[in-house]
N, C-alpha and C positions, 0 to 999 in steps of 0.2 A: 541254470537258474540264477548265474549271478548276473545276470544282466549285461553288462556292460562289456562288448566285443563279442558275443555269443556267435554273432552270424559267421564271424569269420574266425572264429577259434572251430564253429562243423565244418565249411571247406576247408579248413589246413587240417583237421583227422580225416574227413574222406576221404581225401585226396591221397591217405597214405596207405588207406584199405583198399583191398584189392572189392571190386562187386559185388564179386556173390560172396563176399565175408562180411559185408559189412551188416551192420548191428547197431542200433538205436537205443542211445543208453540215455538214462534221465540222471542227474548227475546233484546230488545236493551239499550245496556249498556249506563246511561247518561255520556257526557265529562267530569264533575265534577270528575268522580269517576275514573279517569285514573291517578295511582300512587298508589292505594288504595288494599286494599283485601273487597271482598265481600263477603256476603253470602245471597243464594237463600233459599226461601219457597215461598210452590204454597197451597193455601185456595178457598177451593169453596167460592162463593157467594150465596147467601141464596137469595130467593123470597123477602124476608120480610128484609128489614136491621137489624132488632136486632137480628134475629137468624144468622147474618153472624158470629160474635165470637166464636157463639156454635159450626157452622161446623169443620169437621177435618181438622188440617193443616198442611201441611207437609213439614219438615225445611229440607232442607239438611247442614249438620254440615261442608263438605268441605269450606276450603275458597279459594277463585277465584283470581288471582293476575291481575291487570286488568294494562293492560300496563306493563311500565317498574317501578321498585320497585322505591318509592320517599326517594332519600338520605335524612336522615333531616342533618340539623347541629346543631350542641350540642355545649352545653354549655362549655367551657373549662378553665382551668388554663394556656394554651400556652399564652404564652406573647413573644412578640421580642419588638423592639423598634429602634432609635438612625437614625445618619444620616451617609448615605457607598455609597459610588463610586460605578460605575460598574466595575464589575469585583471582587468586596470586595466580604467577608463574613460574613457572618452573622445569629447568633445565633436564636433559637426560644425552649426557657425552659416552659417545663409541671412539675408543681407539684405534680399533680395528675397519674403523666406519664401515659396518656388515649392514646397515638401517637404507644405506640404497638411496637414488638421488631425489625416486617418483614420494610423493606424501604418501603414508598410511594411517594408521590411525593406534590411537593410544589409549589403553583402558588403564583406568583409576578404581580400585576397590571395586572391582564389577560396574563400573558404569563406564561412557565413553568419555573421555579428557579434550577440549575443545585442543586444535591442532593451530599453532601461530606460529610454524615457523619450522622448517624441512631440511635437512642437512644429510648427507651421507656420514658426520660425525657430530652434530649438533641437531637434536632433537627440541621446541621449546613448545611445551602446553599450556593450559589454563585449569586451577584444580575449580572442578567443576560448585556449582553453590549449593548443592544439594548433595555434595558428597559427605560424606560419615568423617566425624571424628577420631583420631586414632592415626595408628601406621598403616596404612594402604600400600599393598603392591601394584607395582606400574608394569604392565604387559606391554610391549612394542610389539603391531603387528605390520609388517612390512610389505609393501607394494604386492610381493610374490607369495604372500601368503607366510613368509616366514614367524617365529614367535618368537620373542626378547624378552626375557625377563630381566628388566633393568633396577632391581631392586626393590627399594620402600622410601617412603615420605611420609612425614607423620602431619596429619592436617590439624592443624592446633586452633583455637578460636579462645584459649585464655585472654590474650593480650586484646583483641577485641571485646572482648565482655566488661574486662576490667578497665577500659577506656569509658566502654557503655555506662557503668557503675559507678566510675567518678563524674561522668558528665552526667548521670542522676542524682547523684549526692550534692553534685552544685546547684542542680536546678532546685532540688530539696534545698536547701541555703537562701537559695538567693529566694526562692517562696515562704521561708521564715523571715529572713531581714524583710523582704516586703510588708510584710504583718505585721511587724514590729514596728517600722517605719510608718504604716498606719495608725496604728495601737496609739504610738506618741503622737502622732498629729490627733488623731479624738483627743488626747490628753492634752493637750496644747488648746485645741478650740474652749475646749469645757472651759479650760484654767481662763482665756481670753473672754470666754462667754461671762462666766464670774465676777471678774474685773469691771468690764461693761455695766453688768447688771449693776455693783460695788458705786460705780461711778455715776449710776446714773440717781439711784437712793440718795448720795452724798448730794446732788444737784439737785435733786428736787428737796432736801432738806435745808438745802444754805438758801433756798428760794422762799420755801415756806419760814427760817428765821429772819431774814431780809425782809420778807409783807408786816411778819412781827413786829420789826424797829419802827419800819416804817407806821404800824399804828400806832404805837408806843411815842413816836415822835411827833405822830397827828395831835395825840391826845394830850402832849404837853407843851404843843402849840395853842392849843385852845385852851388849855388851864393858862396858861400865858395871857390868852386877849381874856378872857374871865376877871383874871386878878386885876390885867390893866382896868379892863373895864370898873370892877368894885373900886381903885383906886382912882379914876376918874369923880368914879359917884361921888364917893367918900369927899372929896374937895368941893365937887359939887353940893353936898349938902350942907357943907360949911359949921357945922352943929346944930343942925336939925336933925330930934331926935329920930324921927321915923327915916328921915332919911339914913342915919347912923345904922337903923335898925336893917335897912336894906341892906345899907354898906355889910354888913354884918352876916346875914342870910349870905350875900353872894361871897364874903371871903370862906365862909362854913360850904357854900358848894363848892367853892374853888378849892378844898381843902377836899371835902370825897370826892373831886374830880382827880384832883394828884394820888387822895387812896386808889381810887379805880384802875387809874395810873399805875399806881408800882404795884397792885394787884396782877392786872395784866402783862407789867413785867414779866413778875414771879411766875405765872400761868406760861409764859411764853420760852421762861429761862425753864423751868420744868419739863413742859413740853420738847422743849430743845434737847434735854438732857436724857429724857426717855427715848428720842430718836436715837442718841446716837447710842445708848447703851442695846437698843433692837439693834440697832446697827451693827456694832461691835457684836451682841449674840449671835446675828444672820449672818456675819463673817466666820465668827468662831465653828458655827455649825456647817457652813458652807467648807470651809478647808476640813472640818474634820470628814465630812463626808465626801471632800476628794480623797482624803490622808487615806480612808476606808477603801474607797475605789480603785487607788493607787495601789492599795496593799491585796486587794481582791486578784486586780490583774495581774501583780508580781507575784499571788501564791497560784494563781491556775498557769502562768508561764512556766513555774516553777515545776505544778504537777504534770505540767505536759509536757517538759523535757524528762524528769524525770521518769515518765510512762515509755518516753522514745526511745532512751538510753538502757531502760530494762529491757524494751523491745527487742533494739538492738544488741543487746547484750543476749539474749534469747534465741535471737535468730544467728549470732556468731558462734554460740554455744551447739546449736544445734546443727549448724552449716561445718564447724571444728566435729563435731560427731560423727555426721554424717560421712565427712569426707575424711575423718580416721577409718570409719568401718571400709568406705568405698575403696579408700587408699590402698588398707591391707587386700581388701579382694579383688582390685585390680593390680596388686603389684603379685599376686598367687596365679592369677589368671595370665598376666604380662609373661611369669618367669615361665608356667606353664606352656603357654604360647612360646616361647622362645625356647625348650628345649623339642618342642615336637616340630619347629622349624628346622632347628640344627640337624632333627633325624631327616626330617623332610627331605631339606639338601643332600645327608650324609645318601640314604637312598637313590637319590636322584643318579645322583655323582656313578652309588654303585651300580645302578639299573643304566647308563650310560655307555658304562665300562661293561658290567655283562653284554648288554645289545652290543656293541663293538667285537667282542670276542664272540658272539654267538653269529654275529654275522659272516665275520671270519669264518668259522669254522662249518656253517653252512654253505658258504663259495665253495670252501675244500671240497664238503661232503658233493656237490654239483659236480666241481669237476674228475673227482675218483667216480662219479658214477657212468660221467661220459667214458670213463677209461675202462672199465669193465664191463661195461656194455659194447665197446668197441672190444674188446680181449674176449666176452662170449661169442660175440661174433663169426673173432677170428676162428674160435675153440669151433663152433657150428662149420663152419667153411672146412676146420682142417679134420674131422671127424670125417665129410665123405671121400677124406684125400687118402686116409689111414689104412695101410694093408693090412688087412684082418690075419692075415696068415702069418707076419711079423708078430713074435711073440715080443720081440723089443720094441717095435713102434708101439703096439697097445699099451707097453706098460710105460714108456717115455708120455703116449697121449693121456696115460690113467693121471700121473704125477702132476702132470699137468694140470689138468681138470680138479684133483686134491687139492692141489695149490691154490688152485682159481675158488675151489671152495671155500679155502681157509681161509684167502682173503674177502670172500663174501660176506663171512660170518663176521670177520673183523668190523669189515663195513656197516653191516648191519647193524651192529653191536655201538660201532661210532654215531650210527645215524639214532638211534634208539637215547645215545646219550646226549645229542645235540636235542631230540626232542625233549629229553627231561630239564635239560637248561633252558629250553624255551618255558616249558610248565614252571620252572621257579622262576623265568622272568616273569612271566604272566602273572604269577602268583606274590610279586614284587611289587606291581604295576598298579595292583589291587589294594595290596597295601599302601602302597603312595599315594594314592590316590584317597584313602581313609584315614589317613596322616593331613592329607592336604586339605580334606575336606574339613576335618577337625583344627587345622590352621585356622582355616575360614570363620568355622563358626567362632571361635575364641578370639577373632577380628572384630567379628559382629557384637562379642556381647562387651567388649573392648570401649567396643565404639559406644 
C-alpha cells in the first residue's frame, strides 16, 4: 500500500518463497513512516517462541520510498543580515558555497524573493513589495531540492515614511506660504484699489475747485467791464443828474455784482473745504477699515496656526502614546520571539545531533541483525550436523544456542531502545516544530 516500487518489491519476495508456500499478505504502511524509505522481510512464526529466530527469514534488500521524499535542511554557512526597504537588495554569502551553480529559488517571510543573481557562494534577491515589515527569515532552496537557512533581515520602511513625511510637511509649507503670498497680494490690490479711488476723488475735486475760479474770475471780469462801463457813463453824463443817477444805479449793481462775487467765493471756498474734510473722513474710514481687515486676517492666521500646532501637538501626543504602548508590546513580543528562537535553534541543533546518533546506531542495529541471522542460520545448518548420541556435542550445541539467545535478547533490547530514541526524536520534531510555528506567528503579529 505504499505505493511507490510495489511491483517490484512482490517479485523480489516471490522470488524468495518457495510455490506452494507462498501467501498474499496485504501490508499497511504506518503514518510515521511517510517521507522515509523502508525495507520489508517476511519470518515464519514458530509454535514455540524460541524457535521463532531459528526460522527462515526473508529480507528483501529493495528500499520503498513511502510518500514523498523528506527535504531535510542542513546545516550551512549562508548567512545574510542588515535592514532593506522593499524593493532593495540583498545579499545572502556561503562559505562553504553548498547553494550550487544551477538558480533556485529564495523565500522571504513565506513569500517568494525575486532571484537577481546565482552564485555557488553569492546568492543576491530583491525583498519583495509586498513583503511584511519586521525580521524575516530567508530559506535558500537549492537546485537539488536542498534547504538553507540563511538567517534573518529585518525589512524596515521607517526611513521611507519619514522621507514621505517630510516631503508632506514641505508641501504642507509651501501650500501655506502660497496663501500667504495670495492673502498679501488681495492686500496689496485692495491698498492699490484705495489709492486709485483716493486719487481719483482728489481729481475730480481740484476740477470741480478749478470750474470755481474759473467762474469766480468770470464774474470779476464782468464786474470789471460793469464798473468800466458806469465809469464811462459817468464822464459821459458830464453832471447830468439822471445821467449821474444811472451812473449810480450801475456802480450799486457793480457793487452786488462783486457781493455775488465774493458770495460765491465763500460758497466755493466752503464747498472746497467740505470736500476735502469728506475726503479726509472717506480716507480716515477707508484705512480704518483696512487697519480692521488687516487685523481680521492676522487674528484668523493666527487661530489657524494655532488650531494646527494643537493639532499637531495632539496627534504627537498621541503618535508618542501610541507608540510608548506599541513600543513596550513589541519590545515583550520581540524579547519573546527571541527567546523561543534561541530554543528553536537550541532543539534544532539537539534533534540534529540525536537524528545523527540515531542513525548510527540504527546502521549497527542493520548490520548485528545481518550477523545473527546469518549465526541462526549457521546454528539451523549445524543442529542436523549434531550427534544426538554425543552427550558433549548437545551441550557444546545447547551453550551455543544460550549464547545466541542471550545475544538476541540483548539485541532486541538495543533495538527496542533505538525505537524509543526514535519516539523522543519524533516527539522533539513535534515540539520544534510548535516552537517554530509560534516563532512565526510572533513574526506575524511583529510585523
Amino acid at each position: 500500500k505504499s505505493g511507490t516500487g510495489a511491483s517490484g518489491l512482490a517479485q523480489d519476495l516471490l522470488g524468495k518463497i518457495s510455490p506452494n508456500e507462498r501467501q498474499f499478505l496485504s501490508v499497511s504502511v504506518p503514518k510515521n513512516f511517510d517521507g522515509k524509505q523502508v525495507r520489508l522481510a517476511v519470518q515464519r512464526v514458530g509454535l514455540l517462541p524460541y524457535l521463532g529466530p531459528m526460522l527462515p527469514k526473508y529480507e528483501c534488500k529493495t528500499e520503498v520510498q513511502v510518500g514523498k521524499p523528506a527535504q531535510e535542511e542542513i546545516a550551512s554557512a549562508a548567512r545574510t543580515g542588515g535592514s532593506f526597504e522593499r524593493g532593495a537588495t540583498f545579499s545572502i554569502r556561503d562559505t562553504r558555497q553548498q547553494m550550487g551553480g544551477a538558480p533556485g529559488s529564495v523565500q522571504l517571510g513565506g513569500g517568494e524573493a525575486e532571484v537577481v543573481g546565482w552564485r555557488p557562494d553569492v546568492v543576491r534577491a530583491r525583498v519583495p513589495f509586498d513583503a511584511p515589515e519586521g525580521t524575516q527569515e530567508v530559506i535558500v532552496t537549492t537546485s537539488d531540492g536542498r534547504i538553507i537557512n540563511a538567517g534573518t533581515i529585518t525589512v524596515d520602511e521607517s526611513r521611507k515614511r519619514a522621507a514621505e513625511e517630510a516631503r508632506r510637511r514641505e508641501a504642507e509649507e509651501r501650500r501655506r506660504e502660497e496663501a500667504r503670498r495670495r492673502e498679501e497680494g488681495a492686500r496689496r490690490q485692495e491698498e492699490a484699489d484705495a489709492r486709485r479711488k483716493e486719487q481719483d476723488e482728489a481729481a475730480r475735486q481740484t476740477q470741480e475747485a478749478r470750474e470755481a475760479q474759473e467762474e469766480a474770475r468770470q464774474a470779476q471780469e464782468e464786474l470789471r467791464r460793469r464798473e468800466e462801463a458806469a465809469r464811462r457813463a459817468r464822464e459821459e453824463a458830464g453832471g447830468d443828474a439822471a445821467k449821474q443817477e444811472a451812473a449810480r444805479r450801475a456802480t450799486e449793481a457793480a457793487r452786488r455784482a462783486r457781493e455775488e462775487a465774493r458770495r460765491r467765493d465763500e460758497a466755493a471756498r466752503q464747498e472746497r473745504q467740505e470736500a476735502a474734510q469728506e475726503k479726509e473722513e472717506a480716507r480716515r474710514k477707508e484705512a480704518a477699515r483696512l487697519a480692521a481687515e488687516e487685523a481680521r486676517r492676522k487674528e484668523d492666521a493666527l487661530r489657524r496656526e494655532q488650531a494646527r500646532q494643537a493639532e499637531e501637538a495632539r496627534r504627537r501626543e498621541e503618535a508618542a502614546r501610541q507608540n510608548s504602548g506599541r513600543a513596550r508590546e513589541m519590545a515583550r513580543l520581540r524579547e519573546q520571539r527571541d527567546e523561543l528562537a534561541a530554543r528553536r535553534d537550541a532543539l534544532r541543533r539537539e534533534l540534529n545531533a540525536e537524528m545523527a546518533e540515531w542513525r548510527k546506531k540504527a546502521a549497527e542495529i542493520d548490520a548485528r541483525r545481518d550477523e545473527l541471522a546469518q549465526r541462526q542460520e549457521a546454528l539451523r545448518q549445524e543442529a542436523g550436523t549434531v550427534d544426538r548420541g554425543d552427550a558433549g556435542a548437545v551441550a557444546a550445541y545447547n551453550r551455543k544456542i544460550q549464547q545466541f539467545e542471550d545475544e538476541r535478547r540483548a539485541f532486541n533490547q538495543d533495538v527496542r531502545d533505538v525505537n524509543a530514541a526514535k519516539a523522543q526524536i519524533e516527539a522533539k520534531t513535534r515540539q520544534l516544530g510548535e516552537v517554530a510555528a509560534r516563532v512565526r506567528e510572533l513574526d506575524e503579529q511583529l510585523r
